[in-house]
Each structure stands twice: as structure tokens, then as C-alpha cells.
Residue frames as a rotation matrix with the C-alpha (Angstrom) as fourth column:
UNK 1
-0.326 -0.632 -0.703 73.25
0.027 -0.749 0.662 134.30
-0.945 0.197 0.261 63.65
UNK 2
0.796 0.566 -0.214 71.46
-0.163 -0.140 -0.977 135.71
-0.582 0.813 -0.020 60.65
UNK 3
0.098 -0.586 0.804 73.40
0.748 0.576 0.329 134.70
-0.657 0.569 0.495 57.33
UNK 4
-0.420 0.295 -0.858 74.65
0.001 -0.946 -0.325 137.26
-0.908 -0.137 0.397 55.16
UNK 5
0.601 0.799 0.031 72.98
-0.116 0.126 -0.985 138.15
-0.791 0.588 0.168 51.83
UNK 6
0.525 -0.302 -0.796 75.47
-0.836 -0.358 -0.415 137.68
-0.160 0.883 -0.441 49.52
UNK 7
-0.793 -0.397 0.461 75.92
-0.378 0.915 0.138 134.33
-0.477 -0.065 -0.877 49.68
UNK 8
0.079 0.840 0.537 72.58
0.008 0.539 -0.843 133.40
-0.997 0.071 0.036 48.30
UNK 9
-0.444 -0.256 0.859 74.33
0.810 0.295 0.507 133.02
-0.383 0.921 0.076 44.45
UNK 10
0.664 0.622 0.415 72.26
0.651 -0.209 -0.730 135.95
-0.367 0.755 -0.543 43.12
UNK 11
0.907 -0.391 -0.159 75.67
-0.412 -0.741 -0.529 137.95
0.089 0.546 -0.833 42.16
UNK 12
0.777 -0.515 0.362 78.14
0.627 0.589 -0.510 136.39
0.049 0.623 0.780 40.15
UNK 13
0.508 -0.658 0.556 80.48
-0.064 -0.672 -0.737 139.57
0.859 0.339 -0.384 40.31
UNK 14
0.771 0.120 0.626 81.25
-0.602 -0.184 0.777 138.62
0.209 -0.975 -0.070 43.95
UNK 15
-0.051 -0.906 -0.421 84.50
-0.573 0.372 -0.731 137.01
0.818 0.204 -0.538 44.82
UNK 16
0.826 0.490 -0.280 83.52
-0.010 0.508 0.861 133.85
0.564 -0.708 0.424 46.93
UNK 17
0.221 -0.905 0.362 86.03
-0.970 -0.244 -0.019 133.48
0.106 -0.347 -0.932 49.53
UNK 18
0.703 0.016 -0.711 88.02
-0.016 1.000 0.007 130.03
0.711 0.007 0.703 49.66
UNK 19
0.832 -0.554 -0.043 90.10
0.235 0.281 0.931 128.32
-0.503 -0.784 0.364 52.39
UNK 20
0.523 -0.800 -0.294 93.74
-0.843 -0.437 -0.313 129.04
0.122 0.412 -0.903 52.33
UNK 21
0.752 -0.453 -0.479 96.14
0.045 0.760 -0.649 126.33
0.658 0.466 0.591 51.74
UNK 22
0.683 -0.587 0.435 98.47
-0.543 -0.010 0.840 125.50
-0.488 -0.810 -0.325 54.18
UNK 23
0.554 -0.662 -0.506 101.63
-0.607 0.095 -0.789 124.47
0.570 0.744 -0.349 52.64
UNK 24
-0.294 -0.704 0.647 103.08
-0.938 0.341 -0.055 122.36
-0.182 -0.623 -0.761 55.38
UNK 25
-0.061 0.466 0.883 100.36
-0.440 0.781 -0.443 120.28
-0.896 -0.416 0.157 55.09
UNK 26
0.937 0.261 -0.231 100.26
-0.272 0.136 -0.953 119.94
-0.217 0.956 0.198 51.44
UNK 27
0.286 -0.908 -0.306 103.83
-0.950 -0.310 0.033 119.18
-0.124 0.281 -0.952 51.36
UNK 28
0.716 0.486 -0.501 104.65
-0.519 0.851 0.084 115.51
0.467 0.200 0.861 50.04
UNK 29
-0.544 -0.767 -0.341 107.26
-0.185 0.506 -0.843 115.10
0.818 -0.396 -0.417 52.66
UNK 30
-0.706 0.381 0.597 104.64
-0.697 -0.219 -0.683 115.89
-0.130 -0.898 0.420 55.57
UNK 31
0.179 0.669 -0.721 102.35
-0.863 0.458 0.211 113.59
0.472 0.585 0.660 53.72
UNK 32
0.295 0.092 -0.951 104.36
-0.337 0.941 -0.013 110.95
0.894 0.325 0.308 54.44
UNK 33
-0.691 -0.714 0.112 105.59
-0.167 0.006 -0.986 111.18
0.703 -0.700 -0.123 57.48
UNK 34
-0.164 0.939 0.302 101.68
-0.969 -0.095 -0.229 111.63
-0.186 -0.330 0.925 58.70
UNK 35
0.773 0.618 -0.146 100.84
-0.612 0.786 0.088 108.20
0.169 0.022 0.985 57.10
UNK 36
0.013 -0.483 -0.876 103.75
0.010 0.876 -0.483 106.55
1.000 -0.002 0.016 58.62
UNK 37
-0.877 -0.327 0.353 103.14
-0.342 -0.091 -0.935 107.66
0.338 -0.941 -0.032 61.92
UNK 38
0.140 0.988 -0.071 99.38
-0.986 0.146 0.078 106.41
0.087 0.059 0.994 61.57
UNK 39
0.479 -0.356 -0.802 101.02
-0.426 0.704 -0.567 103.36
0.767 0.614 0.186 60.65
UNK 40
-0.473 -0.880 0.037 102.97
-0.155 0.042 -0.987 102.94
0.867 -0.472 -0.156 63.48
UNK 41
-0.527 0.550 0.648 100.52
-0.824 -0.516 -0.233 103.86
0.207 -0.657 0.725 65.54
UNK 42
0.591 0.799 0.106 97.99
-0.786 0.542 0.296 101.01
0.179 -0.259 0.949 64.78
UNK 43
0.238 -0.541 -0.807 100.80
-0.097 0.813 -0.573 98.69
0.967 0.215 0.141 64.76
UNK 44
0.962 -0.212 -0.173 101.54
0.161 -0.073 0.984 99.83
-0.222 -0.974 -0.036 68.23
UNK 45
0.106 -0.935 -0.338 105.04
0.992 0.076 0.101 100.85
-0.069 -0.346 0.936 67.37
UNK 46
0.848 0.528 0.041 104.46
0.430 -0.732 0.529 104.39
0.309 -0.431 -0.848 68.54
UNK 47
-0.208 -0.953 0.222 107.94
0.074 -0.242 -0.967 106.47
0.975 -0.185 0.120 68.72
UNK 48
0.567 0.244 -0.787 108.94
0.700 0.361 0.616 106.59
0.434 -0.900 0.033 72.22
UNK 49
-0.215 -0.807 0.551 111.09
0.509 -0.574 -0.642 109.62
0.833 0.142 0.534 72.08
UNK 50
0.845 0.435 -0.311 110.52
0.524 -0.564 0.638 111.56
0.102 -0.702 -0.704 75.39
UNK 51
0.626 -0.450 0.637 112.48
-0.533 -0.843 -0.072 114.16
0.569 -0.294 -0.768 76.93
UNK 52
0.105 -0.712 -0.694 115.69
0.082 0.702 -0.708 113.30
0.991 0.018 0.132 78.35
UNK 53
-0.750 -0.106 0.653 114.62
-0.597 -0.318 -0.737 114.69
0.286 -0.942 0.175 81.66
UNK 54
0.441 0.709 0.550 111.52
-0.883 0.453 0.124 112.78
-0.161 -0.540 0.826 82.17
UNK 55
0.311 -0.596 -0.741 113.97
-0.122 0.748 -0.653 109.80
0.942 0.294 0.160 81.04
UNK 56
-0.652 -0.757 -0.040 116.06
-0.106 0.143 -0.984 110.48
0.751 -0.638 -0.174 83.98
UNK 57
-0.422 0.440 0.793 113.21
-0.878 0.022 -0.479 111.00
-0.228 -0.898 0.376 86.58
UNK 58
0.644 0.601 -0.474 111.74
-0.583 0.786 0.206 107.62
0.496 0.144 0.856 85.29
UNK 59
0.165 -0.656 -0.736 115.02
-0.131 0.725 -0.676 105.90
0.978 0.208 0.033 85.94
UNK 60
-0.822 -0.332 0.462 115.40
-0.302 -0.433 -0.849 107.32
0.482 -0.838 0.255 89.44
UNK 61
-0.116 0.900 0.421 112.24
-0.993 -0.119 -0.019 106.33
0.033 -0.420 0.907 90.35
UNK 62
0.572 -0.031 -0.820 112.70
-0.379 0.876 -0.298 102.84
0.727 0.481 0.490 89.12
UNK 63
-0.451 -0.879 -0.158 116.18
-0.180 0.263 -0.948 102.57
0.874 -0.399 -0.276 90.74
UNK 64
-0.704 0.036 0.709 114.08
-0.680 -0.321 -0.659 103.81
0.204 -0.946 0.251 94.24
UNK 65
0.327 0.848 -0.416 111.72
-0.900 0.414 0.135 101.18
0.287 0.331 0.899 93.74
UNK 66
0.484 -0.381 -0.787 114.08
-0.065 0.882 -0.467 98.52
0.873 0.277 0.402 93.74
UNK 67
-0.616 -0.700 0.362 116.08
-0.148 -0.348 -0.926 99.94
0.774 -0.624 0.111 96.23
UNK 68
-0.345 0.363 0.866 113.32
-0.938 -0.110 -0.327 99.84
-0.024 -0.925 0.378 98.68
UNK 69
0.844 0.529 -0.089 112.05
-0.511 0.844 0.164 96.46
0.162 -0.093 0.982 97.76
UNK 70
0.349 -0.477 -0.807 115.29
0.168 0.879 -0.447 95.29
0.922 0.020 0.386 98.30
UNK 71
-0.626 -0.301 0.720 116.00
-0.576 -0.444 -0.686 96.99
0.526 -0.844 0.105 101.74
UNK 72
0.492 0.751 0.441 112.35
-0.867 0.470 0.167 95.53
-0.082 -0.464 0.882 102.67
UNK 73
0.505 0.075 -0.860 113.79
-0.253 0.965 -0.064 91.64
0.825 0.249 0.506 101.26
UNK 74
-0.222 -0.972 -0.074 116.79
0.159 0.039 -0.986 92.09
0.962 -0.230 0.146 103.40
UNK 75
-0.437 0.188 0.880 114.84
-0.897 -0.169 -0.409 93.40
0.071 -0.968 0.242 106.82
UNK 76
0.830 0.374 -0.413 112.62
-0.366 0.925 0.100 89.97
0.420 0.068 0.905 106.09
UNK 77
0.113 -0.726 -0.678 116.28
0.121 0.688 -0.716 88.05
0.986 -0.001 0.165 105.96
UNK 78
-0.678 -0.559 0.476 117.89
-0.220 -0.464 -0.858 89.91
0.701 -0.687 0.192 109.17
UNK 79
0.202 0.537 0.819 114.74
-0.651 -0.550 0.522 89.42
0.731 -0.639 0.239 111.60
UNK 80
-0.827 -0.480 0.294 115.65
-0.542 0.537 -0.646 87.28
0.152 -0.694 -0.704 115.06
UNK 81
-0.732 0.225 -0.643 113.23
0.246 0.968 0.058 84.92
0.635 -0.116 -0.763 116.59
UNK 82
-0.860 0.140 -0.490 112.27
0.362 -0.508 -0.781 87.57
-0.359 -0.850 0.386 119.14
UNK 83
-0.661 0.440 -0.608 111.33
-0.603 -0.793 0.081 89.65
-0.446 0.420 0.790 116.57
UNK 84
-0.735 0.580 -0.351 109.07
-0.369 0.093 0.925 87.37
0.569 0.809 0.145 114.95
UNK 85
-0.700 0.415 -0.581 107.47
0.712 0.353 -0.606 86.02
-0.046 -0.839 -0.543 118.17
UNK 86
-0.602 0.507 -0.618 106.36
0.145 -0.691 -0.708 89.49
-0.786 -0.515 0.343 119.18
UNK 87
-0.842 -0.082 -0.533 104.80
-0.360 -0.650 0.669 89.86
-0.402 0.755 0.518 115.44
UNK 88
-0.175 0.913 -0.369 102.55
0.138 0.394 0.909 86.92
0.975 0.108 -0.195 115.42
UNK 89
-0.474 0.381 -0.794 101.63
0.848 -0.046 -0.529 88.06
-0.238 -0.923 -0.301 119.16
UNK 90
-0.605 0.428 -0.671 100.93
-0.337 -0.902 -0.271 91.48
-0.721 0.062 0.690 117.79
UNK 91
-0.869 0.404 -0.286 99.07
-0.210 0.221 0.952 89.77
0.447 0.888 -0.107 115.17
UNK 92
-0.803 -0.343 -0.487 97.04
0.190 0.627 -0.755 88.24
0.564 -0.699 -0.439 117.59
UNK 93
-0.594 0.237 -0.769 96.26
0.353 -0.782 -0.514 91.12
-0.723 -0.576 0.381 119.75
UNK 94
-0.772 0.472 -0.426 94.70
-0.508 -0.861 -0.035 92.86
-0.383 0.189 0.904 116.79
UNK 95
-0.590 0.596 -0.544 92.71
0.233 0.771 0.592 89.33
0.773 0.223 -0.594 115.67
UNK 96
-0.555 0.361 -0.749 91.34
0.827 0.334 -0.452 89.46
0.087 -0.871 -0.484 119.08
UNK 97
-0.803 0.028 -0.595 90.80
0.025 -0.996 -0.082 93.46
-0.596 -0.080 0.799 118.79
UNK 98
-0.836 0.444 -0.323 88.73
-0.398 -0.085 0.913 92.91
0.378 0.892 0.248 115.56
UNK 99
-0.353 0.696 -0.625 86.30
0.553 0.694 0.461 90.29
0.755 -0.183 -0.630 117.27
UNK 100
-0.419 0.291 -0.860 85.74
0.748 -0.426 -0.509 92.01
-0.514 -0.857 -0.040 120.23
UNK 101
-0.727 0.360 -0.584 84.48
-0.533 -0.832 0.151 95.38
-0.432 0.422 0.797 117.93
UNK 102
-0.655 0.680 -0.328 82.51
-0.206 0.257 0.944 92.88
0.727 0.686 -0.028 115.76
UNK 103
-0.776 0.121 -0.619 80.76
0.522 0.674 -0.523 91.86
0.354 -0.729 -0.586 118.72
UNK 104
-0.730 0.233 -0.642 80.48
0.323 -0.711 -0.625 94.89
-0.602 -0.664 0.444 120.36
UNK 105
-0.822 0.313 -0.476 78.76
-0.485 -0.822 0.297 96.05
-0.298 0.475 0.828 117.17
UNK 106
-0.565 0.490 -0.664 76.21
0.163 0.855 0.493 93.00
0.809 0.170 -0.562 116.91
UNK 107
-0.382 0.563 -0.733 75.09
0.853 -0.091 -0.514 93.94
-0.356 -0.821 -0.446 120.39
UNK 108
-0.826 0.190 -0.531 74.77
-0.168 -0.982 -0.091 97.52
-0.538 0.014 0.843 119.44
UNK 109
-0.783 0.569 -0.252 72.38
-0.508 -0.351 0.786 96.34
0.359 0.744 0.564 116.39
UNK 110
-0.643 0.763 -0.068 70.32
0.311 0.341 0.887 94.22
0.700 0.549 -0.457 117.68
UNK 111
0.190 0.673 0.715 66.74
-0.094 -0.712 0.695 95.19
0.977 -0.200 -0.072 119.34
UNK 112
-0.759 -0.456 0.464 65.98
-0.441 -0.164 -0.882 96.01
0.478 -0.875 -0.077 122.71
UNK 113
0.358 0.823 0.441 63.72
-0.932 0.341 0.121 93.46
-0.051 -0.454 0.889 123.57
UNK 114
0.739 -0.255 -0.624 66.01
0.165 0.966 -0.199 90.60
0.653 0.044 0.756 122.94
UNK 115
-0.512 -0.829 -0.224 68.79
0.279 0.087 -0.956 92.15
0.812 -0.553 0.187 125.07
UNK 116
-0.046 0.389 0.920 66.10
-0.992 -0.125 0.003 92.46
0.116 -0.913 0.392 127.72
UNK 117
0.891 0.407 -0.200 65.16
-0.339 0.891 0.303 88.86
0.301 -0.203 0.932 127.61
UNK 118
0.189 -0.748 -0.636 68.62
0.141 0.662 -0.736 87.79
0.972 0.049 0.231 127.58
UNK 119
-0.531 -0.281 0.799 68.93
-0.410 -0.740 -0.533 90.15
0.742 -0.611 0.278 130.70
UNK 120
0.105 0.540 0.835 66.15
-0.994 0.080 0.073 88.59
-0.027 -0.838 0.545 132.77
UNK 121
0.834 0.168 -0.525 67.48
-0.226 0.973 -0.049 84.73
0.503 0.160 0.850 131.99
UNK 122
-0.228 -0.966 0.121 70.66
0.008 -0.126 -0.992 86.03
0.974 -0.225 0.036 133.30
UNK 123
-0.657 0.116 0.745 68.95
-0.745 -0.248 -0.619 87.27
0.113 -0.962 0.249 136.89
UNK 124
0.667 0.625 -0.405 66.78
-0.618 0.768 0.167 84.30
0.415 0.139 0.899 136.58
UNK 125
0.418 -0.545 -0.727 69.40
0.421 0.825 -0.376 81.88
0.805 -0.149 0.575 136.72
UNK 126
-0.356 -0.676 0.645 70.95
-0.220 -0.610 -0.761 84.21
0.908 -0.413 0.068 139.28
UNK 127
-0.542 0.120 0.832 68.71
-0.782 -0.434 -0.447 83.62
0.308 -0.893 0.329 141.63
UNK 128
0.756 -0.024 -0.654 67.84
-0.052 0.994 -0.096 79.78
0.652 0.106 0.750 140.95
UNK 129
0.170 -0.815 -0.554 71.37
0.186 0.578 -0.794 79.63
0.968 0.032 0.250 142.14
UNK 130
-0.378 -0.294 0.878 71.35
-0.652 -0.588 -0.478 81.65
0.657 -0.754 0.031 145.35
UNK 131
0.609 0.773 0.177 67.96
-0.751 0.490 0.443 79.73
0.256 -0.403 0.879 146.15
UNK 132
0.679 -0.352 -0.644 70.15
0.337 0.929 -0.153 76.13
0.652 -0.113 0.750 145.80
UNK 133
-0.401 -0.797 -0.453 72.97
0.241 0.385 -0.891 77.19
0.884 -0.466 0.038 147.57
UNK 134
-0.132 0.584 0.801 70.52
-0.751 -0.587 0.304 78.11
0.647 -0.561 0.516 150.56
């Protein structure tokens, strides 16, 4: 953006233009109130005023917190013997699930020239035995 030409000082009859003044900011109550809140600030004591609605939805939210961790402490207290049987059985079951996938996926990677070999020691031995029990 080209600059215009009357800025370059050669006429003195020109009124330069200056910033306007903001009186709020110039005001030596606003002054201070700015360099105590700076103050505060690095100190970490930061006003904490909020809205008295997001107040309340904090509290509620808190309360529901608690409220469910204690419902959960209490289902802990209350369970029978039965119930805890079947839990480390279902535990168990998916231990057993997990291994069986790792497996499955161990076969999947490796090559097909070792699960041939394994394949013909298998019908090998198959037929070793047949031979003895002959």
C-alpha cells in the first residue's frame, strides 16, 4: 500500500494526526486496579469470581461424582460369593480368549515354509506310528 505524500515532513501547515486518548485507561483508578490484578496474577492469587450458574453446575457435577463413586464402593461391599466366583471365572474366560487370538495371530505371521515343515513332521510322525502299531 503506497504511502501517502503528506507525511514526508515537507509541509509544516499540515495538522499531523495523533492517537486519541482513552480516558478509562488513563484514569488513576483503572491504573491501579490493572497493576493489582497483574499482581495477583503472578502471585497466583487470580480472582475466582465466576458466574453463579457455572458455580452451581460445578457443584452438581461434583456432588454426581461422589455419588457414583460411592454407589460403585457400596456394590463392591454388597457382592455374594457367587457373585465373585463367576467374576474371576469370567476373568478367566477372557485370559484364555486373549491367548488363543495371540496365537492365532503368531500363526497368521509367520512364513509359509515353516508352517509347511511343521506340517510334514506332523504326517511324519503320523505314519511312524501307524507303521509300529502294525
Amino acid at each position: 500500500m503506497a504511502e501517502p505524500d503528506y507525511l514526508e515532513g515537507d509541509c509544516d501547515e499540515l495538522i499531523k494526526p495523533k492517537k486519541l486518548i482513552n480516558p478509562v485507561k488513563n484514569s488513576r483508578n483503572h491504573q491501579d486496579l490493572h497493576r493489582e490484578l497483574l499482581m495477583n496474577q503472578k502471585r497466583g492469587l487470580a480472582p475466582q469470581n465466576k458466574p453463579e450458574l457455572q458455580k452451581v453446575l460445578e457443584k452438581r457435577k461434583r456432588e454426581q461424582v461422589l455419588k457414583a463413586q460411592k454407589e460403585e464402593q457400596e456394590a463392591h461391599k454388597k457382592r455374594s460369593d457367587l457373585e465373585i466366583e463367576l467374576m474371576k471365572r469370567q476373568q478367566k474366560l477372557e485370559q484364555l480368549e486373549l491367548e488363543q487370538q495371540k496365537i492365532e495371530e503368531e500363526q497368521e505371521n509367520t512364513p509359509e515354509f515353516v508352517k509347511m515343515k511343521g506340517n510334514l513332521r506332523r504326517t511324519k510322525q503320523e505314519t511312524d506310528g501307524e507303521e509300529r502299531t502294525t
